[in-house]
C-alpha positions as CSV (number, residue, x, y, z in Angstrom):
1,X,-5.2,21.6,12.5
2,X,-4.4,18.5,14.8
3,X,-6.9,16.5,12.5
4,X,-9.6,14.3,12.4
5,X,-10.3,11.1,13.7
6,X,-13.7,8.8,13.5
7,X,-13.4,5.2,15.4
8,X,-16.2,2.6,14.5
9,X,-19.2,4.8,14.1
10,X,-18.0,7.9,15.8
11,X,-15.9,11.0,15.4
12,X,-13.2,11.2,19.1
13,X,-10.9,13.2,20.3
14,X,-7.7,12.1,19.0
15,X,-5.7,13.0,22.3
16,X,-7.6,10.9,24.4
17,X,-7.6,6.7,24.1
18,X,-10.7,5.0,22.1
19,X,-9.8,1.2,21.7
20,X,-9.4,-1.1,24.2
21,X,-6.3,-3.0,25.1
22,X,-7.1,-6.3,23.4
23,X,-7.0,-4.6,19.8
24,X,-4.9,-6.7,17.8
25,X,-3.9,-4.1,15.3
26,X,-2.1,-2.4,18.3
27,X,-0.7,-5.6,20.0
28,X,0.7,-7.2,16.8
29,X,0.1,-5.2,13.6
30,X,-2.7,-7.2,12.7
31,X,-4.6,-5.0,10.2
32,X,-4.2,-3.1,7.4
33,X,-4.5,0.4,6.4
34,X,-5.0,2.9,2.6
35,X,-3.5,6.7,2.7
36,X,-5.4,8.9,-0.1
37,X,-5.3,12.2,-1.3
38,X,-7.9,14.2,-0.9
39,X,-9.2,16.7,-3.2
40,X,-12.1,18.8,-3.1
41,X,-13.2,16.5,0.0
42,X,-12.9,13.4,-2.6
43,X,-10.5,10.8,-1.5
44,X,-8.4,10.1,-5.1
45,X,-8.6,6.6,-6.8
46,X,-11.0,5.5,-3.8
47,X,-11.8,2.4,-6.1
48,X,-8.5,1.2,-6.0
49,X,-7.7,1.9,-2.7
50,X,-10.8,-0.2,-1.1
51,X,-10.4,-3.4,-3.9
52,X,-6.9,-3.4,-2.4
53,X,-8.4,-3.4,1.3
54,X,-11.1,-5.5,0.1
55,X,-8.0,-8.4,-1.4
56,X,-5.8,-7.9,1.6
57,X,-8.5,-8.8,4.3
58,X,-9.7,-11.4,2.3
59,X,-6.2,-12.6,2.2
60,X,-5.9,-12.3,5.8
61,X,-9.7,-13.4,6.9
62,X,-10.7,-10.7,8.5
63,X,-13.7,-9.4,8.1
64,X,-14.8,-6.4,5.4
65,X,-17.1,-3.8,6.9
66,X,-18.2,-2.2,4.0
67,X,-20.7,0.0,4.6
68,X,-18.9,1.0,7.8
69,X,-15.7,1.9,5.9
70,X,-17.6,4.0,3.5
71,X,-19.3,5.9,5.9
72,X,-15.9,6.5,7.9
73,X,-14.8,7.8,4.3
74,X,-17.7,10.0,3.3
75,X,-17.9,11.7,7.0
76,X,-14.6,12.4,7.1
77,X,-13.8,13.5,3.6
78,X,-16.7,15.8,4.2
79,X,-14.9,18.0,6.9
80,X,-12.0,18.2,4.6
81,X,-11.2,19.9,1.6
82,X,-7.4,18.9,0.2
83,X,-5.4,16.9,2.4
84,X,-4.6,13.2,3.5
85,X,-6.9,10.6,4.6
86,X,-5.8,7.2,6.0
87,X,-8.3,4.3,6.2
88,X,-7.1,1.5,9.1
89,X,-8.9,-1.9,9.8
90,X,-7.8,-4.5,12.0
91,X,-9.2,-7.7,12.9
92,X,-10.2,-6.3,16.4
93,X,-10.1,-6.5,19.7
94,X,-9.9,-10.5,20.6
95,X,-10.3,-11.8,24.3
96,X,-7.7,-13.5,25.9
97,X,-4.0,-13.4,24.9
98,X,-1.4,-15.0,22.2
99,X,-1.0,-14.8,18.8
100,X,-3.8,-17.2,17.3
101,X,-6.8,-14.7,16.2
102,X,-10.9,-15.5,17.9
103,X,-12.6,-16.7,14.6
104,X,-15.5,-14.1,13.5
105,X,-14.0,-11.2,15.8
106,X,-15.8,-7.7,14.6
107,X,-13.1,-5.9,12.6
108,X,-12.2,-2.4,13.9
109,X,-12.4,1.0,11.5
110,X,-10.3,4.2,11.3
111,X,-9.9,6.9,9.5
112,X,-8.4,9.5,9.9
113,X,-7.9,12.9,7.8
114,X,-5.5,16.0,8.1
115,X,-5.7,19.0,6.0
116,X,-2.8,20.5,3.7
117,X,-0.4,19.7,1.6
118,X,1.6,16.5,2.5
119,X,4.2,17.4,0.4
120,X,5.8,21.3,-0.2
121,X,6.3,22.1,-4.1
122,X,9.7,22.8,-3.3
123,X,10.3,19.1,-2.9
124,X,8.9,18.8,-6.5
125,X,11.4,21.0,-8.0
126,X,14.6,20.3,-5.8
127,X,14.2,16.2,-6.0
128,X,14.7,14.0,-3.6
129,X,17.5,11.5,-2.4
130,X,17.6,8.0,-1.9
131,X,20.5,5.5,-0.4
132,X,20.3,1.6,-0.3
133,X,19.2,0.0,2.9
134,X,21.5,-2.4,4.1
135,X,19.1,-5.0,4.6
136,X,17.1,-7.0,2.4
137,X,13.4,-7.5,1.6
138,X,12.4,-10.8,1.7
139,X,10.4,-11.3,-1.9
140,X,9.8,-14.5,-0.4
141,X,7.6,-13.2,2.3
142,X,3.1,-13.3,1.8
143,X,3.2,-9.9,3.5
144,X,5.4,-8.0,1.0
145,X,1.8,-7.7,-1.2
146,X,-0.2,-6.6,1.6
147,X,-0.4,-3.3,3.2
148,X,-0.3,-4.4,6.4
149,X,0.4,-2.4,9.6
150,X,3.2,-4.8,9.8
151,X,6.0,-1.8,9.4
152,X,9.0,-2.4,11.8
153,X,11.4,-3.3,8.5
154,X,10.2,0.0,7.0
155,X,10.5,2.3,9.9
156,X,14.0,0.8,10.4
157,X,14.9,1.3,6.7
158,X,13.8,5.2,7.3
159,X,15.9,5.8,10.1
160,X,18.5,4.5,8.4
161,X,18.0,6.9,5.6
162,X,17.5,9.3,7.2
163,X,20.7,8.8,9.4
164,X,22.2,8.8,6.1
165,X,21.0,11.9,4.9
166,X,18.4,10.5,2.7
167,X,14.7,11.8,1.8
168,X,14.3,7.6,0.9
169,X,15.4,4.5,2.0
170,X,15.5,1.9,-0.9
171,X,15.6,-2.2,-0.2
172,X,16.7,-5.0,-2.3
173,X,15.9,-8.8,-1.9
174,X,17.4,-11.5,-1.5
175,X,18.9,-11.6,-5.2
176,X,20.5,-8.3,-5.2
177,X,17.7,-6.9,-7.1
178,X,15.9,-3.3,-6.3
179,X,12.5,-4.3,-4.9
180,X,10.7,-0.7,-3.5
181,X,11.2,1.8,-1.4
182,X,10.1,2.2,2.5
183,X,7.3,4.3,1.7
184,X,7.4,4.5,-2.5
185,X,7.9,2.6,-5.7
186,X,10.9,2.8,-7.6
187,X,11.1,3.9,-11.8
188,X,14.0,4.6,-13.6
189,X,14.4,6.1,-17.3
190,X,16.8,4.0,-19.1
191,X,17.3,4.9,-22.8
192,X,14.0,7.1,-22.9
193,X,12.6,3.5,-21.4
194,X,10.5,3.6,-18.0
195,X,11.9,0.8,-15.6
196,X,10.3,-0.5,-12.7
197,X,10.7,-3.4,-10.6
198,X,8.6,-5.9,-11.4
199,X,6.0,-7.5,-8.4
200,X,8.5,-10.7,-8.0
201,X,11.1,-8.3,-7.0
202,X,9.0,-8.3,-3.7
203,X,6.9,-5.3,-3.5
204,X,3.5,-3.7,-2.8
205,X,1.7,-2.9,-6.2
206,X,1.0,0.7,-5.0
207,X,-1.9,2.4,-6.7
208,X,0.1,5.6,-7.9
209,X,2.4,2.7,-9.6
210,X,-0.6,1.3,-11.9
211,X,-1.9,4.8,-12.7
212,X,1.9,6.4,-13.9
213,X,2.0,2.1,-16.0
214,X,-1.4,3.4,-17.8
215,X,-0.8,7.3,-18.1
216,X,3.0,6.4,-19.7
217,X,0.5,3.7,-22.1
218,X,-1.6,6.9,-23.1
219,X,1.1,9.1,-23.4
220,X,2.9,6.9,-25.6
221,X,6.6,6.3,-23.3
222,X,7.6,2.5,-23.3
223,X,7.5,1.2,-19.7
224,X,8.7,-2.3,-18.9
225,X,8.5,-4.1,-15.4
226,X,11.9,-6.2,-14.9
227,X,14.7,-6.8,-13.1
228,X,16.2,-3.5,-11.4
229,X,19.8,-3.3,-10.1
230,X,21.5,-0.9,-7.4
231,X,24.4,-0.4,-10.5
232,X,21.1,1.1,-12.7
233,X,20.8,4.4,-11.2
234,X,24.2,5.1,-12.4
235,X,22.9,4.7,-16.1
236,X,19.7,6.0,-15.6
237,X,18.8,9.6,-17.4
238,X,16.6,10.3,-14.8
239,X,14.1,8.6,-11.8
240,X,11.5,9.1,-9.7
241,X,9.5,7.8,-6.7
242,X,5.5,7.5,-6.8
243,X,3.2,7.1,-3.8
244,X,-0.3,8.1,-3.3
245,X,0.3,10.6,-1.4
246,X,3.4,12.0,-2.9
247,X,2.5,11.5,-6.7
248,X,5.3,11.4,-8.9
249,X,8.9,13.0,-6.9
250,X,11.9,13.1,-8.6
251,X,14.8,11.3,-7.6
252,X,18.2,13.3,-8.3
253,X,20.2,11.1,-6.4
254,X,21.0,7.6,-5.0
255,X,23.7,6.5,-2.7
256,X,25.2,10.4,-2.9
257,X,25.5,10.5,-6.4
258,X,23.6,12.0,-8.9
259,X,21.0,10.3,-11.0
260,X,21.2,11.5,-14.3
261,X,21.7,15.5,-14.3
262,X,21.0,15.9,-10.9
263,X,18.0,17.3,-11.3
264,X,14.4,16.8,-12.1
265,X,13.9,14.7,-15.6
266,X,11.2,15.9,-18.6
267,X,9.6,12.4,-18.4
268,X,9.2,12.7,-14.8
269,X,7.9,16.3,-15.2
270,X,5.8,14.9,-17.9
271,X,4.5,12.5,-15.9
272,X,3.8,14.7,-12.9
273,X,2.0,17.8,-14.5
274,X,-0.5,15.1,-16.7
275,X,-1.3,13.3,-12.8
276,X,-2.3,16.9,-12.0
277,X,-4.9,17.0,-14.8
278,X,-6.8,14.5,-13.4
């Protein structure tokens, strides 16, 4: 299925153009976008997903569209059963040219949804590996908390990894310190201890983070967010990556060497089967 696509009120054909050239999501990233799950045509954690919208365009000033964006959502979800659903809104299409944004421009809306699996279940059981990018993440930097369509570091950092051999591609700051990965958060098991980098480290919050923070809470496992370091993974009994989209993946190795046994942990495994409850 080549998927769907609804533009600002209307389903199109994804093959053919439907914004105009003046769009400033496509002449300089300025937007920001959500990738769900879908399940049963229900977009997962859909609260989360649009307060974190909702924060990031207030951050930004540009303008929230609700009831547009939810009707995007419901008509699209509605074709679907289980797959993937992205959400895109950017400040729109501004006349003229250079950088400084119209004030009150009419914010664009996308979604778009594909059927399927985004991950196989093989990946679940063989792990995936990660290798440090060589360049840093600024923690510095306003954007690091926003997912924007700003994604040029990221997209770099993949084809790094990927040159590398590498399912992830994992950044550090400026201090050393881990800070995410290009398309994941980072958590390590140290000492039957759950490790993640904490927010200063320079990182997106992601959704899949807060909801594997509160299900280790439930399920009675310590987690801690501090100060993670490239030497970690060499100590860690096990780790994992967590997106929305991906869940909970294990991590078996980093930098070509095995994390823990090599294999898939039983708090990772934990974590992933109670995700699957829900």
């Amino acid at each position: 299925m080549p998927g769907i696509t609804w533009v600002s009120g209307r389903f199109v054909d994804p093959q053919k153009p439907s914004l105009g050239v003046q769009e400033r999501g496509f002449l300089y990233g300025d937007g920001l976008f959500e990738t769900m799950r879908l399940r049963h045509g229900q977009p997962l954690h859909w609260k989360e997903h649009l307060e974190r919208l909702r924060n990031g365009c207030a951050a930004m000033n540009i303008s929230f569209p609700l009831e547009e964006i939810c009707t995007g959502v419901r008509e699209t979800s509605a074709l679907l059963e289980n797959g993937t659903l992205r959400l895109t809104v950017t400040r729109g299409e501004t006349p003229g040219r250079g950088l400084l944004p119209t004030l009150n421009s009419t914010a664009t809306v996308v979604v778009t949804g594909y059927e399927g699996e985004p991950y196989p279940e093989e990946s679940y059981k063989k792990g995936f590996s990660a290798c440090l990018i060589s360049f840093p993440r600024s923690h510095l930097s306003p954007l690091v908390k926003l997912k924007s369509l700003n994604c040029l570091e990221n997209i770099w950092g993949r084809v790094e990894a990927a040159a590398a051999g590498a399912n992830e591609g994992i950044f550090c700051n400026y201090m050393g310190e881990i800070a995410e990965g290009t398309t994941s958060n980072v958590f390590l098991v140290i000492k039957e201890k759950l490790v993640t980098p904490s927010p200063e480290c320079g990182l997106l919050p992601g959704i899949m983070r807060a909801q594997v923070l509160s299900l280790a809470e439930k399920l009675g496992i310590t987690a801690v967010q501090a100060k993670v370091y490239p030497q970690d993974f060499r100590r860690a009994e096990e780790s994992f990556l967590t997106n929305s989209l991906m869940g909970v993946m294990p991590l078996v190795s980093f930098n070509r060497n095995p994390v823990g046994k090599g294999s898939p942990g039983p708090i990772t495994e934990m974590l992933w089967q109670e995700l699957h409850k829900t």
